[in-house]
C-alpha positions in Angstrom: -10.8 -3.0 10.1 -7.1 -2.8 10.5 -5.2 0.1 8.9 -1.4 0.5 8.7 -0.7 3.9 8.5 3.4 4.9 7.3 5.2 7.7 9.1 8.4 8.6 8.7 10.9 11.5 11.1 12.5 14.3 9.0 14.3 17.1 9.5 12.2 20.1 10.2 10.9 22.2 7.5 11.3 25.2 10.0 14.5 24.4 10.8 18.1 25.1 8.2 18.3 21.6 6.4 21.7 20.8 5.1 23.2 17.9 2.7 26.2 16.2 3.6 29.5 17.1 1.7 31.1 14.7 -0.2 28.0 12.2 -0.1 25.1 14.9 -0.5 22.8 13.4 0.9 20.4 15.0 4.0 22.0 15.8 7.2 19.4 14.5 9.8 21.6 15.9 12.4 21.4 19.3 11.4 18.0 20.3 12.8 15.3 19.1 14.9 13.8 15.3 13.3 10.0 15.5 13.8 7.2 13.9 12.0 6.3 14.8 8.8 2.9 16.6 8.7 1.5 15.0 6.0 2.1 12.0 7.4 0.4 13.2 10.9 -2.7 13.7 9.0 -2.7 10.0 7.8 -2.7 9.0 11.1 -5.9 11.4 11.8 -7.4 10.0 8.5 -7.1 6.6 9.9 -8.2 7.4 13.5 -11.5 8.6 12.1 -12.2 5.7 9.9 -11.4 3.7 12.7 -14.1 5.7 14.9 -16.6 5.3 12.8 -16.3 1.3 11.6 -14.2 -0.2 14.7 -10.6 -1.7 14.2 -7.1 -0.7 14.5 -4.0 1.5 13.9 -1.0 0.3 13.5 1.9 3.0 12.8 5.3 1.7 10.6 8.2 3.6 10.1 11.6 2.7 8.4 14.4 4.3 10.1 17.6 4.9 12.9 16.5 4.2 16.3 16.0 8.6 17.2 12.8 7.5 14.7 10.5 6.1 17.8 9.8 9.4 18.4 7.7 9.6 15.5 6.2 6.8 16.7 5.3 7.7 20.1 4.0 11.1 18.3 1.7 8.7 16.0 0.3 6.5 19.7 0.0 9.9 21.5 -2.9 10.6 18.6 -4.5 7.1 19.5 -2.9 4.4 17.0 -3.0 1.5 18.9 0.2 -0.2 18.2 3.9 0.5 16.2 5.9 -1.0 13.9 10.3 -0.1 13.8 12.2 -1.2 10.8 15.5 -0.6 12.3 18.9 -1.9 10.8 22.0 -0.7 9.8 21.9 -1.9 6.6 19.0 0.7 5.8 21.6 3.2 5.4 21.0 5.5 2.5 18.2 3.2 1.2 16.7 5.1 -2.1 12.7 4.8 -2.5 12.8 1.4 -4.8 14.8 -0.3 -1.6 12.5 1.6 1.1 9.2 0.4 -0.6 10.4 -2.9 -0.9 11.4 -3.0 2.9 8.2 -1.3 3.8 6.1 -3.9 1.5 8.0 -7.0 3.6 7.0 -5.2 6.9 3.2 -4.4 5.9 3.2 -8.3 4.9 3.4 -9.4 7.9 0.3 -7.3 9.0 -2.3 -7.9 7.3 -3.9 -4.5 6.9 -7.2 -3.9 5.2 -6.0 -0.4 4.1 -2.3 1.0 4.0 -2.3 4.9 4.2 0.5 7.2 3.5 1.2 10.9 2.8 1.5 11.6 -0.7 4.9 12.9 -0.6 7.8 13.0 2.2 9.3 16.4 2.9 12.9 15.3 2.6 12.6 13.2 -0.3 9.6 13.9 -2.5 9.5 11.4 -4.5 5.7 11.4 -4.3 6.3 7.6 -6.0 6.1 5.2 -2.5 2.7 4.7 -2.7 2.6 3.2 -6.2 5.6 1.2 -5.7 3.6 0.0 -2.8 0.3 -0.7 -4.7 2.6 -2.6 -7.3 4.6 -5.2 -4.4 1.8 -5.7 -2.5 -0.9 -6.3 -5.9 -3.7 -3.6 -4.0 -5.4 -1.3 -5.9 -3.8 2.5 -5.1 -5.9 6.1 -4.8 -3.4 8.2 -4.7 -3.4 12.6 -3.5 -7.0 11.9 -1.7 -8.2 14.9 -0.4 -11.8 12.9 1.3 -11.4 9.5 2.2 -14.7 7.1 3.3 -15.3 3.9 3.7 -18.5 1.7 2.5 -18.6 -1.6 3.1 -15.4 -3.4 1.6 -14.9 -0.1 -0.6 -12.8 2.5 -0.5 -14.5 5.9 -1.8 -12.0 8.6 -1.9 -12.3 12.4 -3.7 -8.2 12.2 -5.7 -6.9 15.7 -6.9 -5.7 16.7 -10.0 -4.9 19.4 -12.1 -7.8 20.4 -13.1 -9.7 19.5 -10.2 -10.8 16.6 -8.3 -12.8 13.3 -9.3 -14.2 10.4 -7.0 -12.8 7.3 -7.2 -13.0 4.1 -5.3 -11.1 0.4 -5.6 -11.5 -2.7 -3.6 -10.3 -3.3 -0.4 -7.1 -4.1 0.8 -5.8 -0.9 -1.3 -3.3 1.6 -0.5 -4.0 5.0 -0.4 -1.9 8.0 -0.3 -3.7 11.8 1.6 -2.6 15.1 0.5 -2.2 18.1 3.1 -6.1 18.9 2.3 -7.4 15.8 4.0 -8.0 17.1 7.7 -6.4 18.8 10.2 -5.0 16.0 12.6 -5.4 16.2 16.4 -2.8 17.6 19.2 -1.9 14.9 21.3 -2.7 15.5 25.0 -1.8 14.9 28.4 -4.0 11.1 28.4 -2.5 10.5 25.1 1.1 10.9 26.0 1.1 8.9 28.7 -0.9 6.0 27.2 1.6 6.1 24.5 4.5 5.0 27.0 2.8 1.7 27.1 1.8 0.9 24.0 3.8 -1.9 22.4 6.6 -0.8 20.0 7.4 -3.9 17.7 11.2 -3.9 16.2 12.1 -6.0 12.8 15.5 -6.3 11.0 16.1 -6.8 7.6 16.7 -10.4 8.6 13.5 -10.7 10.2 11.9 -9.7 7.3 13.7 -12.0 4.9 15.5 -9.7 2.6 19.3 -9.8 2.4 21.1 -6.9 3.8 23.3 -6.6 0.9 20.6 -5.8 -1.5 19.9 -3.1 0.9 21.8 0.5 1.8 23.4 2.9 -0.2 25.6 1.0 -1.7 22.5 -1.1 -3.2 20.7 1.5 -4.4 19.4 2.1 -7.7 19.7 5.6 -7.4 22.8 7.3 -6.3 23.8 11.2 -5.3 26.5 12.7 -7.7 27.2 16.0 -7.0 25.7 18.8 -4.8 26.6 22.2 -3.7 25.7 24.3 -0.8 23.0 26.5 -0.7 25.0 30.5 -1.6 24.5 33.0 0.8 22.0 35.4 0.3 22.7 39.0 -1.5 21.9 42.7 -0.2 18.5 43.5 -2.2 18.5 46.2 -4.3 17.4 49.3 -2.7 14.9 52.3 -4.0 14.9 55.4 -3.0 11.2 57.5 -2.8 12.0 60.2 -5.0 8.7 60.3 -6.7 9.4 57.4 -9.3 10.2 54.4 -7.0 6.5 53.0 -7.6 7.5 52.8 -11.3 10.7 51.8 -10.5 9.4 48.6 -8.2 7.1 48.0 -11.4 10.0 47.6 -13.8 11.6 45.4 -11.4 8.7 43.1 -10.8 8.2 43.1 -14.9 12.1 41.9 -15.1 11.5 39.7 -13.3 8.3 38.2 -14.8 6.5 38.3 -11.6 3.4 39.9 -12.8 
């Protein structure tokens, strides 16, 4: 079984993210880039598919060349190979032009299974996978919280509002994990060091046959229009414990509608 698994670097969630004036959109350079959790547990959730039926991993990301990080992250774990979409062009692609990108790219592979988080920190569109699923013509299972694999099937548990329901679809599908899925493995010494030699493929837009001009920001269906920084925060408002602050907190919490 081959499985391609998406990852993607953004800016970390522990970190101050910013926008960037004028063109609002993020500022990767404004706090560390690491992999996107979700994303590290589609890697595990492929890992142990592969461990139990045989195949490979193959890791694909879409993005400036500071991005094969998150690559060599994804080896360390133990995918087998990578994949770098790397171009200029890119350049403020929205979701409609990354899926399309991505689609071309997983073309070429030939996986039986694509898996990807179910939303990106940095975007959150939580729409990639189905514009996936529709380019490619697989079957999609998307926020997965259990993910097997019997025969040529996928089985997978999907969450929902109101709770969770099993659902399966043919394979080659694409399937999209939410946080619940597993926790996904450290890396360790062996890993990292195995990763350094594992092969990193790089394709342009050119290489996978799409025009660079219907590419970028300046293609996109989906453009940025305004923004504004985030305001500083206030001085709370302070109570002093002279026998009625408990009633006091209460009013405040009631104001607020927070219970």
């Amino acid at each position: 079984m081959d499985i391609t698994v998406l990852v993607k670097q953004v800016p970390d969630t522990w970190g101050e993210r910013k926008l960037v004036p004028d063109t609002w959109v993020i500022d990767r350079d404004a706090s560390d880039a690491v992999i996107d959790e979700i994303d590290s547990r589609g890697v595990e959730a492929a890992l142990q598919l592969v461990e139990e039926h045989g195949g490979e991993v193959t890791v694909l990301t879409m993005g400036p060349d500071r991005a094969t990080e998150t690559l060599r992250k994804a080896l360390a774990m133990g995918a087998d190979k990578a994949v770098h979409v790397v171009d200029d062009a890119l350049a403020g692609a929205d979701a409609v032009q990354t899926s399309a990108v991505l689609a071309a790219a997983i073309s070429t592979l030939g996986a039986d299974l694509v898996i990807t988080g179910n939303e990106s920190t940095d975007g959150r569109t939580g729409a990639l996978a189905a514009m996936l699923a529709e380019r490619l013509g697989r079957p999609q299972v998307t926020a997965v919280r259990k993910l097997t694999i019997d025969g040529s099937t996928v089985v997978a548990e999907r969450v929902h509002d109101t709770g969770w329901s099993e659902v399966s679809a043919q394979l080659p599908a694409v399937v999209s994990v939410t946080e619940k899925i597993n926790d996904p493995r450290y890396p360790n010494f062996k890993g990292i060091m195995a990763a350094k030699k594992k092969p990193v493929q790089t394709l342009t837009v050119a290489d996978l046959g799409l025009d660079p001009a219907s590419v970028g920001g300046a293609a996109s269906a989906t453009q940025p229009v305004d923004g504004a920084a985030k305001p500083p925060r206030t001085a709370g408002e302070k109570v002093a414990d002279d026998g009625s602050a408990g009633t006091k907190v209460a009013e405040f919490l009631v104001a607020h509608r927070l219970v």
